[in-house]
N, CA, C and O atoms as a CHARMM CRD file, in Angstrom:
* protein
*
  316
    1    1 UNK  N      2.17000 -16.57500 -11.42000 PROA 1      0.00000
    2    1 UNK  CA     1.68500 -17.24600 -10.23600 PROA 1      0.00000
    3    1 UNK  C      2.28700 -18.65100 -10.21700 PROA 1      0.00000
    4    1 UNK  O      2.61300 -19.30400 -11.20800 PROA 1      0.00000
    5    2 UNK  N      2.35600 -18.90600  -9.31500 PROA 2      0.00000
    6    2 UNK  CA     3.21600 -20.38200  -9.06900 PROA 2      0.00000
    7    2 UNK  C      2.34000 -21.44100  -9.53800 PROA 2      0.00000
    8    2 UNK  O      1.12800 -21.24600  -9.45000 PROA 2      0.00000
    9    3 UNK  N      2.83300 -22.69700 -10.09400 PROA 3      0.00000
   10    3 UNK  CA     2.11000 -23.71200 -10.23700 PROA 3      0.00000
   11    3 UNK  C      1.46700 -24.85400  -9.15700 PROA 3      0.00000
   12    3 UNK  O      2.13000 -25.68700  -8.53900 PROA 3      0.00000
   13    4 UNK  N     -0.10300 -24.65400  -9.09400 PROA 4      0.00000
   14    4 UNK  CA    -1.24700 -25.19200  -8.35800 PROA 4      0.00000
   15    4 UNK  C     -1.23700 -23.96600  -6.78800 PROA 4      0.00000
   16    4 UNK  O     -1.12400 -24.50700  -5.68800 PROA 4      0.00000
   17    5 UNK  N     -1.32600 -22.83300  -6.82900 PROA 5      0.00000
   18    5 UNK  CA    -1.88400 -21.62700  -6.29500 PROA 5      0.00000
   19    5 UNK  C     -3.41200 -21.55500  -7.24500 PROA 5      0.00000
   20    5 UNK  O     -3.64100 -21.76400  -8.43600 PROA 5      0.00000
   21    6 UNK  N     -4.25100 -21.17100  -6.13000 PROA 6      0.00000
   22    6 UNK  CA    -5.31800 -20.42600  -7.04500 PROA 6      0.00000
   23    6 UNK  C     -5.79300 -19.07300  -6.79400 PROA 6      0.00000
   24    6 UNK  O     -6.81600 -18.62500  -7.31100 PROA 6      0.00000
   25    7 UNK  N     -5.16100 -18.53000  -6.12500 PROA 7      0.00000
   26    7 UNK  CA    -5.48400 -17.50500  -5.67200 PROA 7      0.00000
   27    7 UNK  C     -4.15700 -16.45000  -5.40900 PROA 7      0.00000
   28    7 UNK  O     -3.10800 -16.83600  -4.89400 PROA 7      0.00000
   29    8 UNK  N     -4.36700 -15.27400  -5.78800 PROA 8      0.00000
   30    8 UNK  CA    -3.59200 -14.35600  -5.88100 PROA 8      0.00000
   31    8 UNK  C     -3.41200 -13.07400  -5.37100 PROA 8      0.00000
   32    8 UNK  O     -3.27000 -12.23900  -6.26400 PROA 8      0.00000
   33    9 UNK  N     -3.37600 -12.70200  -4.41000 PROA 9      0.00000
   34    9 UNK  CA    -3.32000 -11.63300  -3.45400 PROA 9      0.00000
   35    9 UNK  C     -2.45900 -10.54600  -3.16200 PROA 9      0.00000
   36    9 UNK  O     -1.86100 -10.75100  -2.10600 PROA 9      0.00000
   37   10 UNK  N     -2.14700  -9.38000  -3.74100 PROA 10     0.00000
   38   10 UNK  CA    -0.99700  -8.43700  -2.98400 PROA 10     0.00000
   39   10 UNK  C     -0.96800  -8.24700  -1.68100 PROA 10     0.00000
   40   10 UNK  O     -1.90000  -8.10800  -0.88900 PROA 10     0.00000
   41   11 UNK  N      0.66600  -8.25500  -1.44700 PROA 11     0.00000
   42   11 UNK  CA     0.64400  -7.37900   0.03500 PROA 11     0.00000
   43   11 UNK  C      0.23500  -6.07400   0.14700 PROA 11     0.00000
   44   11 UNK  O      0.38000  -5.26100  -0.76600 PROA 11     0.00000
   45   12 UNK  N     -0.27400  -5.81700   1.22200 PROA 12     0.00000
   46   12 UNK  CA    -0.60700  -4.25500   1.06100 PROA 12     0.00000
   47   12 UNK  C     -0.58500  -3.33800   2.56600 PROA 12     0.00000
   48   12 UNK  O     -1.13700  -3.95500   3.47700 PROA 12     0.00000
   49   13 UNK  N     -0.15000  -2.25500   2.87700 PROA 13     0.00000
   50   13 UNK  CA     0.12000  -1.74600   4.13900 PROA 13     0.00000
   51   13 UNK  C     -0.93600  -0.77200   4.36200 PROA 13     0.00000
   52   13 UNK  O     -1.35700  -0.18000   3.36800 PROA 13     0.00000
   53   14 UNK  N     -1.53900  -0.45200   5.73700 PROA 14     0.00000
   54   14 UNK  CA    -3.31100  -0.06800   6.07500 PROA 14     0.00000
   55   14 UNK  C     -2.93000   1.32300   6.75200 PROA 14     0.00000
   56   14 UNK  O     -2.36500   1.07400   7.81700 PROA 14     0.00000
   57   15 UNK  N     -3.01100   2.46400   6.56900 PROA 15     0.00000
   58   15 UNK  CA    -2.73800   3.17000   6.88700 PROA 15     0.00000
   59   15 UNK  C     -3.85500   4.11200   7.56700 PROA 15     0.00000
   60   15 UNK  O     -4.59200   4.56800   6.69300 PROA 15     0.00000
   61   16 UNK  N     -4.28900   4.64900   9.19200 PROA 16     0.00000
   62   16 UNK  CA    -4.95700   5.19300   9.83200 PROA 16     0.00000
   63   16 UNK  C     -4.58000   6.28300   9.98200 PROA 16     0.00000
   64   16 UNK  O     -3.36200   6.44100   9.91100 PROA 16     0.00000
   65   17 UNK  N     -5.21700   7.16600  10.18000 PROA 17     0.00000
   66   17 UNK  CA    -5.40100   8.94100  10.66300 PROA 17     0.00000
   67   17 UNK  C     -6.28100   9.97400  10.38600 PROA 17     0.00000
   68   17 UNK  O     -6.74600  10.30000   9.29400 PROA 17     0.00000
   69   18 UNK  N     -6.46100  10.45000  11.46000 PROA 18     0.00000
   70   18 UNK  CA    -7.74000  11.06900  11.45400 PROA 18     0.00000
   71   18 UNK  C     -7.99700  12.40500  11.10200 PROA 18     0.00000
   72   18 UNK  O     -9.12400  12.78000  10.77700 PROA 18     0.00000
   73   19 UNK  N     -6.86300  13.26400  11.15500 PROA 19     0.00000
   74   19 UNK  CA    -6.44100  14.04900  10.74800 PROA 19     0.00000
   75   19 UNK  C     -5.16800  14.45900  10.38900 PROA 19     0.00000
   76   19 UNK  O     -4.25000  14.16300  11.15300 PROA 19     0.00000
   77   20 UNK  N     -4.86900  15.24300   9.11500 PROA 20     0.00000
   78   20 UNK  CA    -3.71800  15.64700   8.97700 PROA 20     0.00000
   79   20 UNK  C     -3.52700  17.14600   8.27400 PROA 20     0.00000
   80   20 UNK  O     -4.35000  17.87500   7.72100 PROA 20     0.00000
   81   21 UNK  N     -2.12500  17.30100   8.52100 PROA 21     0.00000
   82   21 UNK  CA    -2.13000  19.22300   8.29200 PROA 21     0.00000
   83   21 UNK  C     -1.04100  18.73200   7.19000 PROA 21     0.00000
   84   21 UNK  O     -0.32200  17.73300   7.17900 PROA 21     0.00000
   85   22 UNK  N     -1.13800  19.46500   6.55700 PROA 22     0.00000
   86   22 UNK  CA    -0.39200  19.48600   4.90300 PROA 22     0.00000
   87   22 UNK  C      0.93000  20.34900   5.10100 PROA 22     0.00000
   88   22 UNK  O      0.94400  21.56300   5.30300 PROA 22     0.00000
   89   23 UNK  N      1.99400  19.54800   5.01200 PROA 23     0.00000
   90   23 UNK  CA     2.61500  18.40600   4.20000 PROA 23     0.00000
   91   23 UNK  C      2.70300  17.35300   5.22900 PROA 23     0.00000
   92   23 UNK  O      3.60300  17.45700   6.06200 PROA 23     0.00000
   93   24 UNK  N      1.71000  16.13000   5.29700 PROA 24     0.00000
   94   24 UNK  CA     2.06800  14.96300   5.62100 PROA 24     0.00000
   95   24 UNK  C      3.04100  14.10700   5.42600 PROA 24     0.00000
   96   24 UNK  O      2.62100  13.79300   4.31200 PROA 24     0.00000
   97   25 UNK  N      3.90600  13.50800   5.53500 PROA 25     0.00000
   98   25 UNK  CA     5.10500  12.73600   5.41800 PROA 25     0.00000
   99   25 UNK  C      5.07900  11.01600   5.90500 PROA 25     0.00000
  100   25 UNK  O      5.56600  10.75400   7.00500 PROA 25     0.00000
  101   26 UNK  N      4.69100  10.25400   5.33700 PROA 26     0.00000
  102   26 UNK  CA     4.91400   9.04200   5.31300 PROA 26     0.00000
  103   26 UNK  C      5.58000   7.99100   5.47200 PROA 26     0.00000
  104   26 UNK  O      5.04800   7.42900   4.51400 PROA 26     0.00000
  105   27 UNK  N      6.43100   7.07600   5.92700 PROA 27     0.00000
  106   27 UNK  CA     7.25300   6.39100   5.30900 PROA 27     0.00000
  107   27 UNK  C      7.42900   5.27500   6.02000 PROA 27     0.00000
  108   27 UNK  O      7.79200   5.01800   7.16800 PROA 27     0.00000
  109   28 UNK  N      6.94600   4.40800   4.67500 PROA 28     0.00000
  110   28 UNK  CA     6.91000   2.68300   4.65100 PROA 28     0.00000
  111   28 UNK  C      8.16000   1.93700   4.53800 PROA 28     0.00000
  112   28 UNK  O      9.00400   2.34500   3.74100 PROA 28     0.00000
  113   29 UNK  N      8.37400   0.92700   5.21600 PROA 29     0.00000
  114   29 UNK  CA     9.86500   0.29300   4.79500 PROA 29     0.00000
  115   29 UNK  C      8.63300  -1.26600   3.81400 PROA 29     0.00000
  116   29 UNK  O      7.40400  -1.28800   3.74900 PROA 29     0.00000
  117   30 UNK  N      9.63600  -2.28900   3.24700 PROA 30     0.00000
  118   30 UNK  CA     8.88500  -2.75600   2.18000 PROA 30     0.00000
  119   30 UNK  C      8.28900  -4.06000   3.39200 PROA 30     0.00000
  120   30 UNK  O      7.33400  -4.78500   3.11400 PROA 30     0.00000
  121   31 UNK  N      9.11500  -4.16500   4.82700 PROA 31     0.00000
  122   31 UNK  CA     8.38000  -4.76300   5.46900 PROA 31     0.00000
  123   31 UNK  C      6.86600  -4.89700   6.20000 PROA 31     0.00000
  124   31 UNK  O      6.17100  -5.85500   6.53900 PROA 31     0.00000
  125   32 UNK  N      6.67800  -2.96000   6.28400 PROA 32     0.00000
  126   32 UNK  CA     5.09500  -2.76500   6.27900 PROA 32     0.00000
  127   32 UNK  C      4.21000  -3.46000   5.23700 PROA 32     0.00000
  128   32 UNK  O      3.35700  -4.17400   5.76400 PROA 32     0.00000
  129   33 UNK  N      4.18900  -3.44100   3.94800 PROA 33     0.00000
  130   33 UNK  CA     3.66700  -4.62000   3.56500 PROA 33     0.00000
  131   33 UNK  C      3.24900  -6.04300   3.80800 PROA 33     0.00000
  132   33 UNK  O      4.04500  -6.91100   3.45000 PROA 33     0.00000
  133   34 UNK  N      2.08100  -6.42000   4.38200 PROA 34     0.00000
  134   34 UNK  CA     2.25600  -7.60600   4.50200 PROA 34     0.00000
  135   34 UNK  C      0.52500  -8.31000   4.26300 PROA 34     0.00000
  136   34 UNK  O     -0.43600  -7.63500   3.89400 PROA 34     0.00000
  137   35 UNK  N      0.48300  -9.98500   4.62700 PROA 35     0.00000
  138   35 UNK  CA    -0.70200 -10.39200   3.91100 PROA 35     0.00000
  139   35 UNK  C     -1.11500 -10.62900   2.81900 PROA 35     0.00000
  140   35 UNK  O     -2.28900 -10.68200   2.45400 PROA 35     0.00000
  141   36 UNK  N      0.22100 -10.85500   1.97300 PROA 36     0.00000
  142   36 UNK  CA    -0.52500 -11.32900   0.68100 PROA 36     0.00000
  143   36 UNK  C     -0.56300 -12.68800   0.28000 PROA 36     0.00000
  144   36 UNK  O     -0.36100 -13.48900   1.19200 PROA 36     0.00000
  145   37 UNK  N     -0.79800 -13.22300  -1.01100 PROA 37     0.00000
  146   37 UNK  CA    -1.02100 -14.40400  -0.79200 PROA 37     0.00000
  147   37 UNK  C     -0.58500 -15.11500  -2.41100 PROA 37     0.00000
  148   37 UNK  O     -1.21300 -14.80800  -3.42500 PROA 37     0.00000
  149   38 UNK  N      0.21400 -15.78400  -2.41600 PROA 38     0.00000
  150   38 UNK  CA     0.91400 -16.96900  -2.03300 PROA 38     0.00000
  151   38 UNK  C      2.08000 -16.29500  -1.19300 PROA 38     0.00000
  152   38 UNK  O      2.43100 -16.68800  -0.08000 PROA 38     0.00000
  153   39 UNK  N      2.67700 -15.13500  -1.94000 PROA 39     0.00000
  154   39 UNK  CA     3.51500 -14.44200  -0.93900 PROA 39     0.00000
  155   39 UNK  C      3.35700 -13.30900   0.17500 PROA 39     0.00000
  156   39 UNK  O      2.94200 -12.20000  -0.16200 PROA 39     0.00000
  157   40 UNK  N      3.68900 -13.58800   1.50900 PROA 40     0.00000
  158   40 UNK  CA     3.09900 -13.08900   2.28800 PROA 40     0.00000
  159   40 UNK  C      3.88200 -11.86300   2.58400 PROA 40     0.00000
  160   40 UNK  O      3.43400 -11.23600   3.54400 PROA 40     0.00000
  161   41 UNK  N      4.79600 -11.42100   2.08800 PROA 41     0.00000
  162   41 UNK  CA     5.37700 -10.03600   2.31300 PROA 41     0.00000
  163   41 UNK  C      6.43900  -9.45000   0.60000 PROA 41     0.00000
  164   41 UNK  O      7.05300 -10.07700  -0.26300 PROA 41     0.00000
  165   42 UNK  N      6.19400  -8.20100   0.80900 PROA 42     0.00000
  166   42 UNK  CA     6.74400  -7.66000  -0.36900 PROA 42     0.00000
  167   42 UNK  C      7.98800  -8.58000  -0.99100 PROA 42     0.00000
  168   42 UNK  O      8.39600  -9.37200  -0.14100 PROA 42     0.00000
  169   43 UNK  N      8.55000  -8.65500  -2.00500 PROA 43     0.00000
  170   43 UNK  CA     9.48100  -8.91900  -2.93000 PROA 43     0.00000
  171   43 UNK  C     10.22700  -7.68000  -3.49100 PROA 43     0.00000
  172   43 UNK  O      9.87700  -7.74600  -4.66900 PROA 43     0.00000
  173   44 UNK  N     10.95500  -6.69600  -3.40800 PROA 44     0.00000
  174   44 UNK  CA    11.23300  -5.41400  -3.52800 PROA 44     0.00000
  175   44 UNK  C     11.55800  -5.99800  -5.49600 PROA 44     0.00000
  176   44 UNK  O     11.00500  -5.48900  -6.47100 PROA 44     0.00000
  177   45 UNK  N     12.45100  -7.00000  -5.52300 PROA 45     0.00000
  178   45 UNK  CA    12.51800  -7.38800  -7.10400 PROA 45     0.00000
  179   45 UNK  C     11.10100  -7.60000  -7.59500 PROA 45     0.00000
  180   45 UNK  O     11.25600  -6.99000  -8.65400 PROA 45     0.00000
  181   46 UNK  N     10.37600  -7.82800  -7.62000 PROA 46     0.00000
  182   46 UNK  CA     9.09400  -8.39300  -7.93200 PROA 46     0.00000
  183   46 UNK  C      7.92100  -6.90500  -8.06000 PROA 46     0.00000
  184   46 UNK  O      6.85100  -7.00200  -8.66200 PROA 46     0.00000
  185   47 UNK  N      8.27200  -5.91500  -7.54300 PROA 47     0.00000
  186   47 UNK  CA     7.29000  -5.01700  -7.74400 PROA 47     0.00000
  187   47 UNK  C      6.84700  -4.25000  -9.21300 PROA 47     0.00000
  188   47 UNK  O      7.68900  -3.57400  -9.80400 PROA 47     0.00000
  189   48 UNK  N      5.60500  -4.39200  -9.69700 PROA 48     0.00000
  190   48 UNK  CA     5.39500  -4.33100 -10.54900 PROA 48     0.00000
  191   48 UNK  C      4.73600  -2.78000 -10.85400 PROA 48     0.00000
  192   48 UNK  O      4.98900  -2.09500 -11.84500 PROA 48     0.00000
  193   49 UNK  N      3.80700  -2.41100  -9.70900 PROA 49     0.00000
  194   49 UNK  CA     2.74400  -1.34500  -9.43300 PROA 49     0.00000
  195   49 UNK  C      2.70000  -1.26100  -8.38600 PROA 49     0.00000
  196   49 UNK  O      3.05300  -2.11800  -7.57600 PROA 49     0.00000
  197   50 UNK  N      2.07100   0.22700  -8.07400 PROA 50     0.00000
  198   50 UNK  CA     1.88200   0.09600  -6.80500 PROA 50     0.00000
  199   50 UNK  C      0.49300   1.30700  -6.80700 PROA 50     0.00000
  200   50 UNK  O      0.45800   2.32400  -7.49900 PROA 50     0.00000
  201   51 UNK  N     -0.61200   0.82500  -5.79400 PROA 51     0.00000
  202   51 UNK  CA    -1.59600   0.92100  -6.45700 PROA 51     0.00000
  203   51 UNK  C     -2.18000   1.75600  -4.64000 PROA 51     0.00000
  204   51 UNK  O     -2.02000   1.31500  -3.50200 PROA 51     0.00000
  205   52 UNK  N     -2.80100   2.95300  -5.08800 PROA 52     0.00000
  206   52 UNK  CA    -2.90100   3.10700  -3.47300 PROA 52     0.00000
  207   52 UNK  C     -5.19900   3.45900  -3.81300 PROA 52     0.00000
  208   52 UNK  O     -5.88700   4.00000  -4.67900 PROA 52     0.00000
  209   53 UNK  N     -5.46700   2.63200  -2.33200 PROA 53     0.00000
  210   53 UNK  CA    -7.09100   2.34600  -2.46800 PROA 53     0.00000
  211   53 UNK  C     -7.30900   3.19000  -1.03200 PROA 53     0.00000
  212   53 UNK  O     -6.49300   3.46200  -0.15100 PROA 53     0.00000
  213   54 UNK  N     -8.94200   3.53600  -1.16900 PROA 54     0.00000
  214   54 UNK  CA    -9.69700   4.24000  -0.05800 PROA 54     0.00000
  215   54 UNK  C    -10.44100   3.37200  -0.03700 PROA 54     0.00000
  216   54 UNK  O    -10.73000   2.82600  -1.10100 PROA 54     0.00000
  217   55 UNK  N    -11.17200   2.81800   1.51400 PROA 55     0.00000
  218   55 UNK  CA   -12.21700   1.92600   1.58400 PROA 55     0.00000
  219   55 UNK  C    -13.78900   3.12600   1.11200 PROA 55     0.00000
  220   55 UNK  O    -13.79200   4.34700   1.27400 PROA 55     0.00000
  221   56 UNK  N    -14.80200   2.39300   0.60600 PROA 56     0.00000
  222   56 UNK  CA   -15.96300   3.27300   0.72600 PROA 56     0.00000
  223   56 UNK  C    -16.11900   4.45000   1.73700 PROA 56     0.00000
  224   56 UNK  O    -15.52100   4.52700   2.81000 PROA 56     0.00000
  225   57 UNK  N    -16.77200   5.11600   1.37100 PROA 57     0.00000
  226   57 UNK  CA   -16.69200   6.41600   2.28800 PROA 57     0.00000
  227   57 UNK  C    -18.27100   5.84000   3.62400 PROA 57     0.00000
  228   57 UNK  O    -18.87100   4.89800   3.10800 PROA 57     0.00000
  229   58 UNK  N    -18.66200   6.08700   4.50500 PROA 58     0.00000
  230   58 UNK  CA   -19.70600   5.13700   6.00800 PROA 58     0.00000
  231   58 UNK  C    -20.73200   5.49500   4.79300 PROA 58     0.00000
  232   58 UNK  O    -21.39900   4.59600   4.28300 PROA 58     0.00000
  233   59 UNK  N    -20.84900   7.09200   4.27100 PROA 59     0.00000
  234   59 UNK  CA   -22.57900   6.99900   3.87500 PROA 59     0.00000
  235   59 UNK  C    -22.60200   6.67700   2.51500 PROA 59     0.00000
  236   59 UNK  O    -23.66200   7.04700   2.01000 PROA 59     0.00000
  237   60 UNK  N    -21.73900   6.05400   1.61700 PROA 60     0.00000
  238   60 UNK  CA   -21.60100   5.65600   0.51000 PROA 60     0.00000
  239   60 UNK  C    -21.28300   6.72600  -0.78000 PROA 60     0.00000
  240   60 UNK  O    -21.38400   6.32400  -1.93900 PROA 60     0.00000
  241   61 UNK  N    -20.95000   7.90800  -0.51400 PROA 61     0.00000
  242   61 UNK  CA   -20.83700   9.02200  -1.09100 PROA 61     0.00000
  243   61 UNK  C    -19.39700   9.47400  -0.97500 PROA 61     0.00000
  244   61 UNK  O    -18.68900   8.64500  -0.40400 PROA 61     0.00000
  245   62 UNK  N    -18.59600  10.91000  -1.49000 PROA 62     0.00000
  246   62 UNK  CA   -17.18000  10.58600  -1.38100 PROA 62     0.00000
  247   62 UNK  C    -16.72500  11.62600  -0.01000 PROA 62     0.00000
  248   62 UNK  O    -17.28200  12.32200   0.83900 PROA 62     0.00000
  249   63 UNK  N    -15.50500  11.26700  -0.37300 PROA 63     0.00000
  250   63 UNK  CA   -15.00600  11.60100   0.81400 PROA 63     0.00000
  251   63 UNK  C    -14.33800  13.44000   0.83300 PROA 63     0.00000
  252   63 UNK  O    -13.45000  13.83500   0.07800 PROA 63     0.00000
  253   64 UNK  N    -15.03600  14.29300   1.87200 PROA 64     0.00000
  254   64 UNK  CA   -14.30000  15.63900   1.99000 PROA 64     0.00000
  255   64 UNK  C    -13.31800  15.83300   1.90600 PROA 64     0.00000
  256   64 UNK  O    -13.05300  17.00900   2.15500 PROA 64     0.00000
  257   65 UNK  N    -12.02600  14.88300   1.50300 PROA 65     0.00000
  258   65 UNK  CA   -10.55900  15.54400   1.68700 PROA 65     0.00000
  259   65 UNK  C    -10.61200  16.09700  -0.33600 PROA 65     0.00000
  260   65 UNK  O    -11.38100  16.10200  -1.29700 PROA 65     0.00000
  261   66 UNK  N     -9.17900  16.48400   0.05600 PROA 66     0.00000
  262   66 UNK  CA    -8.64700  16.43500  -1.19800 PROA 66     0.00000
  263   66 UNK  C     -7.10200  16.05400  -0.78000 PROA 66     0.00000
  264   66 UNK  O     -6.62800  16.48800   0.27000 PROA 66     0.00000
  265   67 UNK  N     -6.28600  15.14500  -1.74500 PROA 67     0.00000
  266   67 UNK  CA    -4.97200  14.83600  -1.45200 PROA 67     0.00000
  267   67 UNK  C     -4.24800  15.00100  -2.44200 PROA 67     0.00000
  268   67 UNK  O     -4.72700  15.31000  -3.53300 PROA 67     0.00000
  269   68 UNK  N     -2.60600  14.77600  -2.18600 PROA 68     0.00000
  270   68 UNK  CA    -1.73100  14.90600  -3.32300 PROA 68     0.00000
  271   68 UNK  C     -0.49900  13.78100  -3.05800 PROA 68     0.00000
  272   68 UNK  O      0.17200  13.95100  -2.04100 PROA 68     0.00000
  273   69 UNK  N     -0.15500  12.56200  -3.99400 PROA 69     0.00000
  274   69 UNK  CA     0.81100  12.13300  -3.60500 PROA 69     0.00000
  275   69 UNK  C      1.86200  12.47300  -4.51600 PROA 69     0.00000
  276   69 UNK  O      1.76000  12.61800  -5.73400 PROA 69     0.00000
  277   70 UNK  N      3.07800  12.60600  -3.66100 PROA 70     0.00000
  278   70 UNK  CA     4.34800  13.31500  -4.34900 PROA 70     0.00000
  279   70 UNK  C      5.56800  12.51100  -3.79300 PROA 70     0.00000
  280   70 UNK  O      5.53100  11.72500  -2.84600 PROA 70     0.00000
  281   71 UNK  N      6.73600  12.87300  -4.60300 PROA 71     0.00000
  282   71 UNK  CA     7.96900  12.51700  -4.29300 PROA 71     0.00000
  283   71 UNK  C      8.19200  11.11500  -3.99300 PROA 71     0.00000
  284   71 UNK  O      9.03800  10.79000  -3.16000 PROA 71     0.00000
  285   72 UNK  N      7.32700  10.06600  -4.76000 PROA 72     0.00000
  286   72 UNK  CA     7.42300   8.61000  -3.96200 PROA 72     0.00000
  287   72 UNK  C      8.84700   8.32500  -4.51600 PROA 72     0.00000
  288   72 UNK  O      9.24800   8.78500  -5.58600 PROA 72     0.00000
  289   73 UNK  N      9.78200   7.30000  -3.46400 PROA 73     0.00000
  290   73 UNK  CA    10.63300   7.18500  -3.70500 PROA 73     0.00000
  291   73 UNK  C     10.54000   5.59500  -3.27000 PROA 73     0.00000
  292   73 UNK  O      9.66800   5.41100  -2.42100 PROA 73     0.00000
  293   74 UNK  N     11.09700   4.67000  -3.58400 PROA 74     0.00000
  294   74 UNK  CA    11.58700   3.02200  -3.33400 PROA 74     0.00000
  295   74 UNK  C     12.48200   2.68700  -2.97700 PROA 74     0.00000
  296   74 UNK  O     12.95400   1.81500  -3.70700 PROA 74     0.00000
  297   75 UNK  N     12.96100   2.87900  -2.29500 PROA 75     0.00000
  298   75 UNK  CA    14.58700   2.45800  -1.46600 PROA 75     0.00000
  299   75 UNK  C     14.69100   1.25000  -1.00900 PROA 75     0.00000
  300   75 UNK  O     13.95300   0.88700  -0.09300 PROA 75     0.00000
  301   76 UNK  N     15.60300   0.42500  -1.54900 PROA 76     0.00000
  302   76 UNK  CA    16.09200  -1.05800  -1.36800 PROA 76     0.00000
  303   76 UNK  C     16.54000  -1.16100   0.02900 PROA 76     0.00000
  304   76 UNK  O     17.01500  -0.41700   0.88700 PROA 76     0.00000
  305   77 UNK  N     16.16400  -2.49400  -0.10800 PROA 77     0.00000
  306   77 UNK  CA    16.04600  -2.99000   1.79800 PROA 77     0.00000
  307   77 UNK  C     17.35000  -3.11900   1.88100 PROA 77     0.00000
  308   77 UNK  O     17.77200  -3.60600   0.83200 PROA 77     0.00000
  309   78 UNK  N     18.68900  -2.78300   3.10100 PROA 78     0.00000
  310   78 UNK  CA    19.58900  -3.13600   2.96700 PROA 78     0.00000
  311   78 UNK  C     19.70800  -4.36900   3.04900 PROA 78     0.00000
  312   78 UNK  O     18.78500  -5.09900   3.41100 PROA 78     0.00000
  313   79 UNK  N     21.43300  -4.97600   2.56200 PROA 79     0.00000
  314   79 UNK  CA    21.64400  -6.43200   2.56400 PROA 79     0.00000
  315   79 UNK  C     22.70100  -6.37800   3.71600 PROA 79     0.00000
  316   79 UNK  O     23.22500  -7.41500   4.12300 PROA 79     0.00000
């Protein structure tokens, strides 16, 4: 973290849908990322993890799907 930051934040990209039929297909460029904090958009050198979250489920219990993530791939931003 940089010197006199106090706070440390990933970027992170929010993904909606309400339904989906299997095989879903995705795909983020590293600019969908964004909002983080001191740095406000991805660093493609800088990635360390990558960490994927579900918000709580409305009635606090889990959620009916079942999922699978596969084939992630990272492809450098062109120059």
């Amino acid at each position: 973290m940089p010197d006199g930051v106090e706070t440390c934040t990933d970027p992170f990209a929010t993904l909606r849908f309400s339904t989906a039929i299997p095989p879903l297909k995705l795909s983020l460029t590293w600019l969908s990322f964004q909002s983080g904090d001191p740095y406000a958009f991805t660093d493609q050198q800088r990635v360390a993890s990558i960490t994927w979250t579900l918000p709580p489920a409305a009635d606090g219990g889990s959620y009916p799907v079942d999922f699978t993530l596969d084939d992630i791939r990272l492809i450098p931003i062109p120059h």
